[in-house]
N, C-alpha and C positions, 0 to 999 in steps of 0.2 A: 762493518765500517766501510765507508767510500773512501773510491779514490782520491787525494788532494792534489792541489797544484804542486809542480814540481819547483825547484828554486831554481834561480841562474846558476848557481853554486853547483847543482846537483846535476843538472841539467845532461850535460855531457855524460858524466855517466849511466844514467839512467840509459840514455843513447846507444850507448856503447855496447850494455846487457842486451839491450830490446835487439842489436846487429846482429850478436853473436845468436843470439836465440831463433832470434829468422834463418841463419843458417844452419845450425842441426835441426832446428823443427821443433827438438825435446830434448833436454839438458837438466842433468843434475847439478848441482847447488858446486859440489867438488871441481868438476870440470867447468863449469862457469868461473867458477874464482880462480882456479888453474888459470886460463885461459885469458880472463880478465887483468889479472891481477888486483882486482879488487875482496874486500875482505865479505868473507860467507855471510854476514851476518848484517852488512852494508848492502848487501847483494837482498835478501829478502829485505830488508827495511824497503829499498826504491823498489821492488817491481811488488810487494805486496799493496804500498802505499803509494804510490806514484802512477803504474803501469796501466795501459786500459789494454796494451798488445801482447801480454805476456801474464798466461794464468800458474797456477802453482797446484801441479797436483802431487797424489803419494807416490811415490816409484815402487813399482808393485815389484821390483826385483833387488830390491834393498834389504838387509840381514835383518833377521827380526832382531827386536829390541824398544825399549821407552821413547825412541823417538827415530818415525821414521821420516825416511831419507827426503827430501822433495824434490820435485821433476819440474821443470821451467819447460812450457810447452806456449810454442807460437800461436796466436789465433791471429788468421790474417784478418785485414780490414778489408769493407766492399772497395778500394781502392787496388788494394793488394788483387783481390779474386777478379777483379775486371780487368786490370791489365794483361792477364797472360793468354785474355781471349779476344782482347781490341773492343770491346764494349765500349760504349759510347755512354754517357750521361743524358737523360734528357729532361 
């Protein structure tokens, strides 16, 4: 399934996750919505269906069980990776 457009509604938070996820790098689902305050399950809704900056993989250190844990891992954009070395667009 693709990504779809986000709402104005949605918007901000969708934002908010892709912030915090830029700054640890890699984030479980618990500490996102800790942190966010938004709810776990609202949380995968916008960055599964929304997100083009923020992938979702298995957290390889989650308890075994039916359903494992997921890991919010930042992928920068060529925006992101150009700026911390002054690259220029041409």
């Amino acid at each position: 399934m693709g990504k779809t457009q986000v709402s104005e509604k949605d918007k901000p938070d969708l934002d908010r996750l892709e912030a915090i996820v830029k700054k640890h790098q890699r984030i479980g689902t618990a500490a996102l919505a800790s942190e966010s305050g938004i709810d776990p399950t609202r949380i995968r809704n916008l960055l599964n269906n929304h997100s083009f900056r923020v992938i979702k993989e298995t957290d390889p250190n989650s308890p075994p069980g039916p359903i494992p844990a997921d890991l919010w891992v930042y992928k920068p954009t060529m925006e992101d990776i150009a700026r911390p070395h002054h690259a220029t667009k041409r």
